[in-house]
C-alpha positions as CSV (number, residue, x, y, z in Angstrom):
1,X,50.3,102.0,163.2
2,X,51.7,99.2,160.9
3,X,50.7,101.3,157.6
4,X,52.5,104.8,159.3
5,X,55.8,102.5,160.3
6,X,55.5,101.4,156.2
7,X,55.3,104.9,155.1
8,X,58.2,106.2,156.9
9,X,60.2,103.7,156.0
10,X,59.8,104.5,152.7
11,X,60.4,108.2,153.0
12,X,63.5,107.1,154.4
13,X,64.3,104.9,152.1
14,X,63.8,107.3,149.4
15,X,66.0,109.9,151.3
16,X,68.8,108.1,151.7
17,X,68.3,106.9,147.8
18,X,68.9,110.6,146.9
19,X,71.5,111.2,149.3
20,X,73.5,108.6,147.6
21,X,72.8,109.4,144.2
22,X,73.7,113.2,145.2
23,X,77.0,111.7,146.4
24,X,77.5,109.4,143.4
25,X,77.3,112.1,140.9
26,X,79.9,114.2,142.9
27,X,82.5,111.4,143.3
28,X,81.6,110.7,139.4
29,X,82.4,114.9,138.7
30,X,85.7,115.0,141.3
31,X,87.2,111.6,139.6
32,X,86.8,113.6,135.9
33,X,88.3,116.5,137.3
34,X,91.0,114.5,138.8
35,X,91.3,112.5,135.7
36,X,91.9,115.7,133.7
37,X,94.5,117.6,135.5
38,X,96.7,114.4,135.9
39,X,96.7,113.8,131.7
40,X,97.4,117.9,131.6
41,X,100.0,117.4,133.9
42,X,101.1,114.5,132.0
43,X,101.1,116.5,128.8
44,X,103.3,119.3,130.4
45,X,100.4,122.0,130.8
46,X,101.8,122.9,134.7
């Protein structure tokens, strides 16, 4: 019992480790984007 409590805990853990890194990388990608149309709107593109 102990050893199937240890094993889902680390498929959760692992989950949750990818859930987060999925949701790091798209903060990371919207922040560039953001990043980029305010020095093209600096620059007078729009």
């Amino acid at each position: 019992m102990t050893i199937l409590a240890i094993l889902v805990a680390v498929v959760l853990a692992f989950l949750a480790f990818r859930f987060v890194a999925g949701i790091t990388k798209f903060a990371v990608l919207a922040l560039v984007v953001l990043v980029a149309l305010f020095i093209a709107h600096q620059s007078g593109a729009f």
